[in-house]
matplotlib code that plots the C-alpha trace (Angstrom):
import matplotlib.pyplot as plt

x = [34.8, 38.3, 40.7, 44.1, 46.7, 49.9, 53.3, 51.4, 54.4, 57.0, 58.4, 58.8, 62.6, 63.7, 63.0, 65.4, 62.6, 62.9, 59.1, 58.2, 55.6, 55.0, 57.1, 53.7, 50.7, 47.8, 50.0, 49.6, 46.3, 45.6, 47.4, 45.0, 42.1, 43.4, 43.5, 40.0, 38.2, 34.7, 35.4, 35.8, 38.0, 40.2, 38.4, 34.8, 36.3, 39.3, 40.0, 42.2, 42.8, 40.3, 42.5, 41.6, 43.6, 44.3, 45.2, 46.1, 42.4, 41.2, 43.6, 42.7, 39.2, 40.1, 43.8, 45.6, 46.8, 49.9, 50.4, 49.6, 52.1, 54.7, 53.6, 53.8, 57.6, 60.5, 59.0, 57.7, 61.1, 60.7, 57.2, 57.7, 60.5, 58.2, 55.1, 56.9, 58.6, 62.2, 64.1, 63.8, 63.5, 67.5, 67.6, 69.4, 67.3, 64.6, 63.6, 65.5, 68.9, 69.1, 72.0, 70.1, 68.0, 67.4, 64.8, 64.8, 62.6, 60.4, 59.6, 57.0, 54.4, 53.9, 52.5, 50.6, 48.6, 48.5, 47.2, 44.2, 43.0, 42.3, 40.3, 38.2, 37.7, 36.8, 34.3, 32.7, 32.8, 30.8, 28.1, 28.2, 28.3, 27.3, 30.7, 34.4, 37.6, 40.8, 44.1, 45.5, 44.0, 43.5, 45.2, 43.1, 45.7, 46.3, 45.0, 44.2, 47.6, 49.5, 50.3, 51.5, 51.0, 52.0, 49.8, 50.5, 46.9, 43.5, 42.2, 39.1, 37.4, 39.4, 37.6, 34.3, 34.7, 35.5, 32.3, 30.4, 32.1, 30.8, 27.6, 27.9, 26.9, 25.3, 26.0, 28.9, 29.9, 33.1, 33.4, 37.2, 38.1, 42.1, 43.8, 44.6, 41.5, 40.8, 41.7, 42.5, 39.3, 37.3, 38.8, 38.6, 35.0, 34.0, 30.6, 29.3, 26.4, 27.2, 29.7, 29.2, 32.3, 32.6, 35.7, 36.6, 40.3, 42.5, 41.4, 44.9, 48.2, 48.8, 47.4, 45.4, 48.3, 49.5, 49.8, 46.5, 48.0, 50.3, 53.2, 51.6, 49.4, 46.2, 44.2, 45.8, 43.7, 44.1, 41.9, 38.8, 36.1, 34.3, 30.5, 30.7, 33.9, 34.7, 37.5, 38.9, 40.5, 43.6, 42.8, 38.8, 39.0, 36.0, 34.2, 35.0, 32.3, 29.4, 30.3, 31.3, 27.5, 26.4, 28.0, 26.5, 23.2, 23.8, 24.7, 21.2, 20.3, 22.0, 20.5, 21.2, 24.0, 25.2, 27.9, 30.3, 33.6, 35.4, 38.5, 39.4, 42.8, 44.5, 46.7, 44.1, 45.4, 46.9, 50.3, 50.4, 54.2, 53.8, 54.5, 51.9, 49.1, 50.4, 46.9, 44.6, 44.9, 42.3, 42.3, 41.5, 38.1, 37.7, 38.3, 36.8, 33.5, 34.4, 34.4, 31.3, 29.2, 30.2, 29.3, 26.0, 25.1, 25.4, 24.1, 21.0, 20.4, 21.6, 24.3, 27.4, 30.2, 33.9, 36.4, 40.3, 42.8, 44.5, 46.8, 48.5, 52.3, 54.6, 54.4, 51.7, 49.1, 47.7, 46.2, 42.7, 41.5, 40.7, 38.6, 36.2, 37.3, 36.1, 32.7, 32.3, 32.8, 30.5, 27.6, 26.9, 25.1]
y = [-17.3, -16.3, -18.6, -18.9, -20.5, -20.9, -20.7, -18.9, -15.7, -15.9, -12.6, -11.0, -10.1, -14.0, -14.0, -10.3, -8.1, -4.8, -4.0, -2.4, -5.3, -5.9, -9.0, -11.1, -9.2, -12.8, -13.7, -10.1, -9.8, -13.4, -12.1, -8.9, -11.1, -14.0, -11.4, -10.0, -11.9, -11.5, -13.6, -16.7, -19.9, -19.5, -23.2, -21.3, -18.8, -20.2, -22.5, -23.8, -25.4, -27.9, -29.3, -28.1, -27.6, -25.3, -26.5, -25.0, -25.8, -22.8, -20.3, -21.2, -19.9, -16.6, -16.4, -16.3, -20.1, -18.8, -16.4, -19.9, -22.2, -19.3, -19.2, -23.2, -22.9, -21.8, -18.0, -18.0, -16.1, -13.3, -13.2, -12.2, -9.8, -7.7, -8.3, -7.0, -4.5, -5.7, -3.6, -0.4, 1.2, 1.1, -2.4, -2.1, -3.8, -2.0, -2.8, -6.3, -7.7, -11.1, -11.2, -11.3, -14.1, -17.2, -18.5, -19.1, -16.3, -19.1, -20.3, -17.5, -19.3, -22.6, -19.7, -17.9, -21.3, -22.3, -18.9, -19.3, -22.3, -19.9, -17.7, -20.2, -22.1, -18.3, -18.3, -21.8, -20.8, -18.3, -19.6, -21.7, -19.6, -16.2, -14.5, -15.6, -13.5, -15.1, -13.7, -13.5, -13.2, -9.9, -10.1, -7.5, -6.4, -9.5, -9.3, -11.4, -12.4, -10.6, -10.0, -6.7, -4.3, -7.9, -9.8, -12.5, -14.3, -12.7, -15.1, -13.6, -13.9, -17.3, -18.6, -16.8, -18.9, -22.0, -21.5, -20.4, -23.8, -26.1, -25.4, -23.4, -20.0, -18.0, -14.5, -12.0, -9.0, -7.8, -4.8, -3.4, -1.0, -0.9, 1.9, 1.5, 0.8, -2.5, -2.7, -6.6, -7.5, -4.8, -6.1, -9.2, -9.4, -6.6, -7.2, -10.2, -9.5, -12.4, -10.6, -6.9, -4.6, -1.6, -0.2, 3.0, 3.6, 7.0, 9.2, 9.7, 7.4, 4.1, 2.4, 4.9, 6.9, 4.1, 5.4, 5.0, 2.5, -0.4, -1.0, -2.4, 0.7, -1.4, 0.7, 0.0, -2.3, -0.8, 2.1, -0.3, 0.9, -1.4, -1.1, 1.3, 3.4, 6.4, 7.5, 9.8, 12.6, 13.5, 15.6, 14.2, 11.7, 13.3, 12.3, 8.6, 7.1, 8.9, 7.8, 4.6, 4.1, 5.5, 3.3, 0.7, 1.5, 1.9, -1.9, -2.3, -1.8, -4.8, -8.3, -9.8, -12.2, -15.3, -14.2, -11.0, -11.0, -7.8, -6.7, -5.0, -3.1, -1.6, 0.5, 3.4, 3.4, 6.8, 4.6, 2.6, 2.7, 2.2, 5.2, 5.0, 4.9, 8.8, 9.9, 8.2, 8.6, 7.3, 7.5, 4.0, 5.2, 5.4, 2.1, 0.6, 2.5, 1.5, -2.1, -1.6, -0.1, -3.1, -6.0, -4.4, -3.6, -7.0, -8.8, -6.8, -8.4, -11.8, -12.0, -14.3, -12.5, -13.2, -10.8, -10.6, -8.7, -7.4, -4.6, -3.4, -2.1, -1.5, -2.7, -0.7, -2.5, -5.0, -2.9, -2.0, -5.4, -6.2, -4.0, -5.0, -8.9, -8.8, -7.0, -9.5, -13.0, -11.3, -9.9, -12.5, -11.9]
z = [65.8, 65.2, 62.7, 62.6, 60.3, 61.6, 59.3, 56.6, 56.3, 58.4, 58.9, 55.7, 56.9, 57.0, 52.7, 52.9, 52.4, 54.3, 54.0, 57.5, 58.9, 62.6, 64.7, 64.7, 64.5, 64.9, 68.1, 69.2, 68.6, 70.2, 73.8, 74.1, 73.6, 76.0, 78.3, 78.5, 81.1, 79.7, 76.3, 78.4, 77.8, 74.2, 73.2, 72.9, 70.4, 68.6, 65.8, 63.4, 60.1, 58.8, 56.6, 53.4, 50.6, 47.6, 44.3, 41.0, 40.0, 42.3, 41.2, 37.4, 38.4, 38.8, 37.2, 33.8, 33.7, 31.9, 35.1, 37.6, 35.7, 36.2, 40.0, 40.0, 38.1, 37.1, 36.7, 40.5, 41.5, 39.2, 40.1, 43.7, 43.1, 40.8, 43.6, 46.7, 44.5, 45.1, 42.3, 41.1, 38.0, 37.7, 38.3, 42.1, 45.0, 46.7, 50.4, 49.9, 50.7, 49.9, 52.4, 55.6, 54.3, 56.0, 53.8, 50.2, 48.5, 46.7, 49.5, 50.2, 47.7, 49.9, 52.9, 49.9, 49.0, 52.9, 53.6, 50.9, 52.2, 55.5, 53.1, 52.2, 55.5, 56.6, 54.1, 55.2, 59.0, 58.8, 56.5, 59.3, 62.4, 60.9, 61.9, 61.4, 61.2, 60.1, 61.4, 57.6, 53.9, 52.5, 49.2, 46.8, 44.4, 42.5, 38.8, 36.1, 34.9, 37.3, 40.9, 42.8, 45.8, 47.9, 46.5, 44.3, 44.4, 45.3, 47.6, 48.7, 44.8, 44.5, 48.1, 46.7, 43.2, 45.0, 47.1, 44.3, 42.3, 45.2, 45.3, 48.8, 47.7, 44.7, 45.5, 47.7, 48.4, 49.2, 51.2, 51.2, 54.0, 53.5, 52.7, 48.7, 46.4, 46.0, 42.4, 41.5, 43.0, 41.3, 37.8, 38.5, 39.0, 36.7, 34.8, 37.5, 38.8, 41.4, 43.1, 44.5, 45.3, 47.9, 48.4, 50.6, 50.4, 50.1, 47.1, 45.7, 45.6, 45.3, 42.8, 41.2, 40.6, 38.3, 35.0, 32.8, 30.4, 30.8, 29.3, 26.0, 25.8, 26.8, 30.3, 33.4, 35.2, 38.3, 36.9, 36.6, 39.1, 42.1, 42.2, 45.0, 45.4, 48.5, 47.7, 50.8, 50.3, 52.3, 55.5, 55.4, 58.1, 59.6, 56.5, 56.6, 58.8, 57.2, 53.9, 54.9, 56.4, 53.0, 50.9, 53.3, 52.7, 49.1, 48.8, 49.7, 46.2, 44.9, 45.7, 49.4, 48.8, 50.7, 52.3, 52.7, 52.5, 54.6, 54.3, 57.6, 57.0, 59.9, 57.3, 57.4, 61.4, 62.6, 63.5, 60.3, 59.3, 55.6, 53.5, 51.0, 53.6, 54.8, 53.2, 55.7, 59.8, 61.7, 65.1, 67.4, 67.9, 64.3, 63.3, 66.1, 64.6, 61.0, 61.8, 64.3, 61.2, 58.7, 61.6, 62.8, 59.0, 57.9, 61.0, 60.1, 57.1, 58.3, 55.9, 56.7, 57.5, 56.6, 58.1, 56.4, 57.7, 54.7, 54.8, 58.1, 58.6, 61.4, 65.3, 66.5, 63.3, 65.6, 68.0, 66.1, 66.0, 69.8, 70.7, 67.5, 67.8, 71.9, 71.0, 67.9, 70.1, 72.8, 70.7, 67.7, 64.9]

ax = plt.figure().add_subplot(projection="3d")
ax.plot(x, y, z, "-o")
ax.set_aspect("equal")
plt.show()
């Protein structure tokens, strides 16, 4: 089953930001499918909001409250310039001109919380169905008391909290294939054993080129490790599948969990236009197998599977998920 939220980020161009994302990447992905003949009618396949809501109750799960009532007031401005890296060390815009705007940068936050009800109806879906992937979410970067790297909130530990918090679920893995290291997700959940973490991102960059300490000399989150980390070096593409089905099989240790929540970046994608992704480039065929491995792996054990999008820059990022999306709908778990 495929989910969509509509109005959850306009284009990121309409708030000024010059960040290089694709026109509409769901509505993209949505007409490749449409047009394969074998997935039959849209109806049998597609869904939409259930009408589920977030409150400030679920970000207080996994969040600083001091960082949600800044997200919730008069700091939320100054929080998304320092997210989506608006100014530079000099203090002079970076990737932004407020002057093209037609929307009020705020306004970003009321997609942000529509968005994360998405993650969590993704989440319920397929404890229902077995499979769902929602045409959004994704948003690994977010710490404690602080957002960055685009992400203000991590919504897939806030939708595994809330799951967790209603009684839905005990246990979850997350298994992170974007490009960057999943780094607010590993910190977040650091030291519970109720949530397992994979990540297989580029070896060197963004974050983990973030200094070791922050600002008040404490270590840089960023620098805290998942449960299982591959980090790829630049120029190894030919490693990446192998050790992606090792890291697989080396979940296999921990306890079989509920669910399993992926994040499927297509930033790792040969034609990603991001520049901090320059590390990774894998071919079509490549990510079609790196999604392939995930689904097959977890539909082995019967685990519930709840696909993200995450990262994914430029106009050609849309064009890994149909091929995996088509076999998905037409080979359930």
């Amino acid at each position: 089953m495929i989910l969509r939220y509509e109005g959850t980020r306009p284009p990121l161009r309409e708030f000024g930001i010059l960040i290089p994302t694709a026109r509409n990447r769901p509505q993209q992905i949505l007409d490749a499918l449409r047009a394969d003949a074998d997935l039959g009618r849209e109806a049998q396949w597609l869904i939409g909001p259930d009408g589920s809501t977030i409150g400030r109750a679920d970000l207080e799960r996994v969040h600083d409250p001091a960082y949600v009532e800044r997200l919730f007031g008069e700091g939320l401005e100054a929080v998304l310039m320092s997210v989506f890296e608006l100014v530079d060390e000099h203090g002079a815009y970076h990737r932004y001109d407020p002057a093209i705007a037609t929307r009020a940068l705020s306004g970003m936050f009321d997609g942000t919380l529509h968005g994360l009800a998405g993650t969590c109806q993704c989440g319920r879906e397929a404890l229902r169905r077995g499979f769902c992937f929602y045409l959004g979410g994704g948003s690994h970067h977010a710490h404690y008391a602080f957002g960055h790297g685009f992400c203000v909130v991590n919504d897939s530990v806030i939708a595994i909290r809330r799951l967790q918090h209603e009684g839905e679920i005990t246990r979850a893995w997350v298994i992170d294939v974007d490009a960057h290291k999943g780094d607010g997700t590993a910190a977040l959940t650091r030291g519970d054993e109720s949530i397992v973490t994979l990540s297989v991102h580029m070896a060197h960059g963004w974050p983990l080129d973030l200094p070791a300490l922050d600002a008040d000399g404490q270590p840089h989150p960023s620098h805290i490790p998942s449960d299982i980390d591959v980090p790829i070096a630049a120029g190894a593409e030919s490693s990446y599948l192998p050790r992606l089905t090792d890291a697989l099989e080396e979940l296999s240790r921990y306890p079989r969990p509920d669910i399993a929540y992926v994040l499927a970046g297509a930033d790792p994608y040969e034609h990603d236009e991001l520049p901090s992704t320059r590390d990774l480039r894998l071919s079509l065929e490549q990510m079609y197998e790196r999604d392939l491995r995930i689904y097959d792996y977890l539909g082995r054990l019967s685990i519930a599977q709840a696909w993200l999008m995450a990262g994914g820059y430029g106009e050609r990022a849309w064009e890994p998920y149909p091929p995996f999306l088509a076999h998905a709908l037409l080979h359930k778990p």
